[in-house]
C-alpha atoms as a printed R data frame, in Angstrom:
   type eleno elety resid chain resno       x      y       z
1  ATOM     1    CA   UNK     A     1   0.000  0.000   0.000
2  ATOM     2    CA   UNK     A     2   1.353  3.076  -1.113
3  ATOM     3    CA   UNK     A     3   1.915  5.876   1.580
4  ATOM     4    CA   UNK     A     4   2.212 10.134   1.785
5  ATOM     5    CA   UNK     A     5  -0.016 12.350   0.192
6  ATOM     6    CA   UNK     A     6  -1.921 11.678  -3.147
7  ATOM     7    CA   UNK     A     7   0.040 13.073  -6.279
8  ATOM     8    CA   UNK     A     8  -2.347 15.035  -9.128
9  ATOM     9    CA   UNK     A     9  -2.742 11.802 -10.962
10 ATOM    10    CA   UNK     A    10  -4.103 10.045  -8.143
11 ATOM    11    CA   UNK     A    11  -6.272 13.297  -7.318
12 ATOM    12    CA   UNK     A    12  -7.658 13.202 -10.945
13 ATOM    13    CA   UNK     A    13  -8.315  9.340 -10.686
14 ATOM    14    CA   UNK     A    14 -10.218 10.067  -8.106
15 ATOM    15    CA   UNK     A    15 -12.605 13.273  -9.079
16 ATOM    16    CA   UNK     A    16 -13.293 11.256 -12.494
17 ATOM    17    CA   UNK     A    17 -14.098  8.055 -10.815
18 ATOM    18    CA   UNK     A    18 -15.942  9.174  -8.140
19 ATOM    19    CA   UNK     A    19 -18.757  6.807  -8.748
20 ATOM    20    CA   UNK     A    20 -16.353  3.800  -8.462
21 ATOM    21    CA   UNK     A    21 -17.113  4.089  -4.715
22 ATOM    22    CA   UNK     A    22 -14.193  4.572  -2.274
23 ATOM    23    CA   UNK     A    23 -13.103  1.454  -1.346
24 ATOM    24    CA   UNK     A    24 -13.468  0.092  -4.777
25 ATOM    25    CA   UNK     A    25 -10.861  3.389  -5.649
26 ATOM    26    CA   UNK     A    26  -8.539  2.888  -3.048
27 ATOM    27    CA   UNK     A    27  -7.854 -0.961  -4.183
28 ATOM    28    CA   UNK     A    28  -7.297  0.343  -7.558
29 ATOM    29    CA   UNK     A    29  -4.561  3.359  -6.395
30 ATOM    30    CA   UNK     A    30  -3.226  1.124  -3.892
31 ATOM    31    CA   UNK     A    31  -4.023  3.385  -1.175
32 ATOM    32    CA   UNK     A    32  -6.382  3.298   2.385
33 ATOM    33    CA   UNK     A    33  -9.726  3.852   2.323
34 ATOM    34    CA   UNK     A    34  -9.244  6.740   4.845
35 ATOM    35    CA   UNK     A    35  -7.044  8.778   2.625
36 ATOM    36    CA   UNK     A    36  -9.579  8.286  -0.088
37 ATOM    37    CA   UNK     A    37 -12.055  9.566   2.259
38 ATOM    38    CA   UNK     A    38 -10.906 12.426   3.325
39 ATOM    39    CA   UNK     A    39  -9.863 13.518   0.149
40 ATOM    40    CA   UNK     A    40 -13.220 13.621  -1.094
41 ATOM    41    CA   UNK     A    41 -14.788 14.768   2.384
42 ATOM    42    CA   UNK     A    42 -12.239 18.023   1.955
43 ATOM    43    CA   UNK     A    43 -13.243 18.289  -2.226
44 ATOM    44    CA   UNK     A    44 -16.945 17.848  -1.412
45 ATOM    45    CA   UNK     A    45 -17.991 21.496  -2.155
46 ATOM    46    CA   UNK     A    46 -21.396 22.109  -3.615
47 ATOM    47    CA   UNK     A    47 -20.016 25.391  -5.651
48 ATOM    48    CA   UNK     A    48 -16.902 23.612  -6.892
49 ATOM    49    CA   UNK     A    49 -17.056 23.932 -10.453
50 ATOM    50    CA   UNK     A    50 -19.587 26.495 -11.233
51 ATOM    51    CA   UNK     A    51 -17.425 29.337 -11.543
52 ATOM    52    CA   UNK     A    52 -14.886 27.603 -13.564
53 ATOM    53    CA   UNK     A    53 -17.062 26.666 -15.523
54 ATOM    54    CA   UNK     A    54 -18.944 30.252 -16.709
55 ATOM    55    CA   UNK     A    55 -15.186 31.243 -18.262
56 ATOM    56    CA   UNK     A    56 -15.290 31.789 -22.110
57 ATOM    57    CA   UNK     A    57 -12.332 29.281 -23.181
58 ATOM    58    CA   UNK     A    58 -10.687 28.145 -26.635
59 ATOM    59    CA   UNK     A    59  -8.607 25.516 -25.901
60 ATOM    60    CA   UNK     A    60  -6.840 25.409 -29.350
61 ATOM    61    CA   UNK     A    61  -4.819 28.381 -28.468
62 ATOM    62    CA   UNK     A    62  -4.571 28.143 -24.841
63 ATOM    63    CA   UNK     A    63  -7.042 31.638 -24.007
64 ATOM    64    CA   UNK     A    64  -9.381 31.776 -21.104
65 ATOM    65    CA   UNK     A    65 -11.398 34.662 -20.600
66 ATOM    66    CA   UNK     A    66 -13.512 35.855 -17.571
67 ATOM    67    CA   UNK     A    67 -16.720 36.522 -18.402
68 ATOM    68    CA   UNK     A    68 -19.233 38.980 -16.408
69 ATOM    69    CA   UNK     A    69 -20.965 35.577 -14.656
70 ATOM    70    CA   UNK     A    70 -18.025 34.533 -14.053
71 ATOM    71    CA   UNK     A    71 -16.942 37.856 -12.341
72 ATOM    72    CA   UNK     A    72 -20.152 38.385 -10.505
73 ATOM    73    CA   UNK     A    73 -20.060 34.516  -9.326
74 ATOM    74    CA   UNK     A    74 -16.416 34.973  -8.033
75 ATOM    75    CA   UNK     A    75 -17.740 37.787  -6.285
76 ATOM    76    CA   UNK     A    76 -20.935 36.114  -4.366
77 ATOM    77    CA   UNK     A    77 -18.373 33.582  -2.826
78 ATOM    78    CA   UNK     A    78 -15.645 35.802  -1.833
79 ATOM    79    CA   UNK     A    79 -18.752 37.264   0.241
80 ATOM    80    CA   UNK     A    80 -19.553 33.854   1.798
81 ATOM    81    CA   UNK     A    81 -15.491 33.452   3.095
82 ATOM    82    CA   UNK     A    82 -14.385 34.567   6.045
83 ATOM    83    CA   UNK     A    83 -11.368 35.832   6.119
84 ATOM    84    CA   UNK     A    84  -9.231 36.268   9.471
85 ATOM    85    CA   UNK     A    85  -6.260 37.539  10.584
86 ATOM    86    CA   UNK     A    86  -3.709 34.717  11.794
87 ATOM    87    CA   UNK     A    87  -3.800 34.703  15.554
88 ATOM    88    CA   UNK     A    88  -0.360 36.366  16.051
89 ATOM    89    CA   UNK     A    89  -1.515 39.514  14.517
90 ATOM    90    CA   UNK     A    90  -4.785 39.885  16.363
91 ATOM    91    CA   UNK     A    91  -3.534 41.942  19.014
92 ATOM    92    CA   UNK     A    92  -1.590 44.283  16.825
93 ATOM    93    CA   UNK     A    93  -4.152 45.501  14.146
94 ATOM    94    CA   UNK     A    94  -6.506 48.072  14.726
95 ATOM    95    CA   UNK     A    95  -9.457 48.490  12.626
96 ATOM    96    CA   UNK     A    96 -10.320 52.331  12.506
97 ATOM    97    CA   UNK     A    97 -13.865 51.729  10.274
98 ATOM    98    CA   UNK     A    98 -15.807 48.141   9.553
């Protein structure tokens, strides 16, 4: 059984195989069934996708555009993050307006 983190192939496997089942995947990577699990449990995200998906591409030459969906999608989940300060800089910022 293979060990350490999962390399992009192995990610890829996974994400296009998903219906496989996880035990099913892990005997065919070689790998535990908890990796497997919490690699999906961590990639489970209802809004993966979307955005990528509303950019104007042409693959031939290698151009991807953002689109205004795409820019107004972006947006909407920037709102939903929340974004903190790491812990050692609490004390020292001072916020003079919300």
């Amino acid at each position: 059984m293979k060990k350490g983190p999962l390399s992009k192939k192995d990610k890829q496997f996974i994400d296009e195989n998903l219906s496989m089942g996880v035990e099913a995947l892990a005997e065919k990577l070689e790998r535990s069934t908890s990796s497997i699990e919490k690699y999906v449990e961590d990639n489970d995200d209802p809004n993966r996708g979307k955005v990528h998906d509303l950019f104007a591409r042409k693959k031939d030459r290698g151009v991807t555009v953002m689109t205004e969906a795409a820019s107004i999608a972006s947006d909407d989940n920037k709102k939903n993050q929340t974004v903190s300060a790491p812990k050692r800089y609490t004390n020292v910022i001072h916020k003079i307006k919300d």
